[in-house]
Biopython code that builds the backbone (N, CA, C, O; Angstrom):
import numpy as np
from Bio.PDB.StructureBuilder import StructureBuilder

atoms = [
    (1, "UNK", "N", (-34.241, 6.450, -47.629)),
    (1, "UNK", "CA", (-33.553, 7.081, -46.475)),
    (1, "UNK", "C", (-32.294, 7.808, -46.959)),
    (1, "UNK", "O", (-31.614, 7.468, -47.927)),
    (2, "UNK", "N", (-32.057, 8.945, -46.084)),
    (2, "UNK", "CA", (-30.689, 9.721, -46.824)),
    (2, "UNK", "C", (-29.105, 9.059, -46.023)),
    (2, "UNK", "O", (-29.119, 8.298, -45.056)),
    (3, "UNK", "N", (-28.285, 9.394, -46.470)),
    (3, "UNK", "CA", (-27.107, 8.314, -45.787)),
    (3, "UNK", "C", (-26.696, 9.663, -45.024)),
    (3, "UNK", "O", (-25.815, 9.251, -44.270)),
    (4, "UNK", "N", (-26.809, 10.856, -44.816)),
    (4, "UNK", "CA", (-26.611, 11.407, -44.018)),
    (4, "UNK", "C", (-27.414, 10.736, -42.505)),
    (4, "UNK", "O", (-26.713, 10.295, -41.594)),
    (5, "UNK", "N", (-28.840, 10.744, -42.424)),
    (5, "UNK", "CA", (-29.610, 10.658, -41.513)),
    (5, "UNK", "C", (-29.235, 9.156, -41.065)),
    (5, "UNK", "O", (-29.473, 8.940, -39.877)),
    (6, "UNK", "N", (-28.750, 8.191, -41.716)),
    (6, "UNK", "CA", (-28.419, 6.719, -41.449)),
    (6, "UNK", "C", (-27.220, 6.889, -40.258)),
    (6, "UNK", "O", (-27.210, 6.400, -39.129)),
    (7, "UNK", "N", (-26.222, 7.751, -40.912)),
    (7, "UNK", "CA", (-24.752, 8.083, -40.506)),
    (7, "UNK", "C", (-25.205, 8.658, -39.129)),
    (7, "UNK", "O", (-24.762, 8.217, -38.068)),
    (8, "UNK", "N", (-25.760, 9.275, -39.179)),
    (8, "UNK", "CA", (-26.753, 10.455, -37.550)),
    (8, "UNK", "C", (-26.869, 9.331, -37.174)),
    (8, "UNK", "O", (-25.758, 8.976, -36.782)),
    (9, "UNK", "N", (-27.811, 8.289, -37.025)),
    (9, "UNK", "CA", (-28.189, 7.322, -36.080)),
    (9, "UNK", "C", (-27.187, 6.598, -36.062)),
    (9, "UNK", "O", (-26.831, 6.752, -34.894)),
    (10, "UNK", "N", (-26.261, 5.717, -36.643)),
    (10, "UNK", "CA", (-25.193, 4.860, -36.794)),
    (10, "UNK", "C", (-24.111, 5.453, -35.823)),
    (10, "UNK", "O", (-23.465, 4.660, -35.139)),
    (11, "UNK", "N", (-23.827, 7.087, -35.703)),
    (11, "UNK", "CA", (-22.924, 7.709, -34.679)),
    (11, "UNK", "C", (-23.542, 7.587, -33.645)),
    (11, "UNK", "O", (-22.924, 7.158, -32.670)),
    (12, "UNK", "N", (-25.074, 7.950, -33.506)),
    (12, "UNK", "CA", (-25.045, 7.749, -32.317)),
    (12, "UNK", "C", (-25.254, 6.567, -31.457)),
    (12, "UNK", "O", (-24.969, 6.604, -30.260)),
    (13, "UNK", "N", (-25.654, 5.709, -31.926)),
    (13, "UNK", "CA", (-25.635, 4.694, -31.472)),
    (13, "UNK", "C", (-24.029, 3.652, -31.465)),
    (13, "UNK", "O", (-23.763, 2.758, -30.662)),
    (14, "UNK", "N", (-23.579, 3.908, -32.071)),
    (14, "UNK", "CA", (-22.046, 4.134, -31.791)),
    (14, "UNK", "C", (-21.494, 4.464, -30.428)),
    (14, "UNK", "O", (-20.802, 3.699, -29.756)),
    (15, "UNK", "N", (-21.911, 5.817, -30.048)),
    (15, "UNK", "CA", (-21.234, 6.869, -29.221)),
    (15, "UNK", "C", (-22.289, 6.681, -27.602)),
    (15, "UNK", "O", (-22.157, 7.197, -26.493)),
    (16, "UNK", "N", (-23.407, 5.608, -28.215)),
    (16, "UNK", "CA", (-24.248, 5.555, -26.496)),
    (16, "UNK", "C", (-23.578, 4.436, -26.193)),
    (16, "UNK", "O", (-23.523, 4.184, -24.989)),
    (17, "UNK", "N", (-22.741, 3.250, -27.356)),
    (17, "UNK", "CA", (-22.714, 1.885, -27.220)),
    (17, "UNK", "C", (-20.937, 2.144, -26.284)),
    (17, "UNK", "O", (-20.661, 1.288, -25.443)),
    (18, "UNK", "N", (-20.073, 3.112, -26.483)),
    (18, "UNK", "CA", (-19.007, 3.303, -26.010)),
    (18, "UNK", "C", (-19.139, 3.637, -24.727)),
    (18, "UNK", "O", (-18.460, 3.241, -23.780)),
    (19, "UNK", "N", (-20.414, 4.693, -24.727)),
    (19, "UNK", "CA", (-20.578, 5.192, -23.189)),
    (19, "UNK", "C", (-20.644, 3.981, -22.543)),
    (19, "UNK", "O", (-19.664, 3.697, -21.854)),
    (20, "UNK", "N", (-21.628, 3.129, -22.595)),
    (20, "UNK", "CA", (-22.025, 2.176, -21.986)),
    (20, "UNK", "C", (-21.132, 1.200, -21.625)),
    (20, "UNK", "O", (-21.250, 0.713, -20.501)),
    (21, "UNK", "N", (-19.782, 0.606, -22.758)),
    (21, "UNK", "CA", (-18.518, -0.191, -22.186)),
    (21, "UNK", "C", (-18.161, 0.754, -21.152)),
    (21, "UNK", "O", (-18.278, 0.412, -19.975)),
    (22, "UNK", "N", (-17.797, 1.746, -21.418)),
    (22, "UNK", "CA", (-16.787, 3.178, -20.451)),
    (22, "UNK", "C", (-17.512, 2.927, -19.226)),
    (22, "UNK", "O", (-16.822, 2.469, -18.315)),
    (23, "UNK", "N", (-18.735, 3.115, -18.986)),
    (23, "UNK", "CA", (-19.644, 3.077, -18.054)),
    (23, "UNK", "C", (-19.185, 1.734, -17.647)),
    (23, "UNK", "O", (-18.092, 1.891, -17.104)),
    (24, "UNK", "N", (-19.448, 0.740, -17.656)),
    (24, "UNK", "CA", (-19.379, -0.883, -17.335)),
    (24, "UNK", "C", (-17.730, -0.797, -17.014)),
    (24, "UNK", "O", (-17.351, -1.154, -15.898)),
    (25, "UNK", "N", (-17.162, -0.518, -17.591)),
    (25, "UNK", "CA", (-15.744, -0.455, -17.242)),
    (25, "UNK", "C", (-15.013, 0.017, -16.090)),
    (25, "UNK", "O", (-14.229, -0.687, -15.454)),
    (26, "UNK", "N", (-15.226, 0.970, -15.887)),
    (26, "UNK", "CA", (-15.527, 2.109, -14.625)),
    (26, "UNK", "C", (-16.160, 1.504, -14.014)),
    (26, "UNK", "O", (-15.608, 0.407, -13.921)),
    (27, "UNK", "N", (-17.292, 1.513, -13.343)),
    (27, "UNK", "CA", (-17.985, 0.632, -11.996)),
    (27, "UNK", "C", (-17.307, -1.029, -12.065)),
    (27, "UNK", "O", (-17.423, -1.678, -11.025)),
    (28, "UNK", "N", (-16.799, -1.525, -12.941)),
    (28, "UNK", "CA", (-16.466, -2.857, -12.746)),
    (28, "UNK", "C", (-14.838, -2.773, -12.031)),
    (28, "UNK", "O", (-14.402, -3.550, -11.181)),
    (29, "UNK", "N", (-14.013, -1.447, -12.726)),
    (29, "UNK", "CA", (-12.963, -0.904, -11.885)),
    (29, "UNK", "C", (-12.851, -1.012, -10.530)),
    (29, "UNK", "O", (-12.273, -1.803, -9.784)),
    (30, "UNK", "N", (-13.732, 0.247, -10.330)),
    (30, "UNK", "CA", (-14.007, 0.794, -8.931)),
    (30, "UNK", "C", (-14.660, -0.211, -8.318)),
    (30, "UNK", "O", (-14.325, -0.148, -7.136)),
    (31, "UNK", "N", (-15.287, -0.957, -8.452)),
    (31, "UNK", "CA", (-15.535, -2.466, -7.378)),
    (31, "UNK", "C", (-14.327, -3.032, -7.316)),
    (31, "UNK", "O", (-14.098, -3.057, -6.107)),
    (32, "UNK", "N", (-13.385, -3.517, -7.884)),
    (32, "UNK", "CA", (-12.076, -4.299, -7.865)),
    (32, "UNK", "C", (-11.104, -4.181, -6.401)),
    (32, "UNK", "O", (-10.035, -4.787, -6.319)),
]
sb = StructureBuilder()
sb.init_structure("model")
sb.init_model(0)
sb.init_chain("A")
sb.init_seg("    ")
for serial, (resi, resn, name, xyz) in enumerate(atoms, 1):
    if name == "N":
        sb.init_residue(resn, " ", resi, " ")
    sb.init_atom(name, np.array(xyz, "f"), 0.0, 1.0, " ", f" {name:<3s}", serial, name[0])
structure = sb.get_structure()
């Protein structure tokens, strides 16, 4: 495997795993 293409998946899964706190964060807000 190339460590470029590792780094590609590793960001993005990174960057869905942030959405998803942000996301959870926000609706757990806005219910409060």
């Amino acid at each position: 495997m190339c460590i470029n293409c590792m780094a590609g998946k590793w960001k993005k899964f990174l960057r869905r795993r942030m959405v998803m706190l942000m996301n959870m964060t926000a609706i757990n807000g806005s219910h409060d």
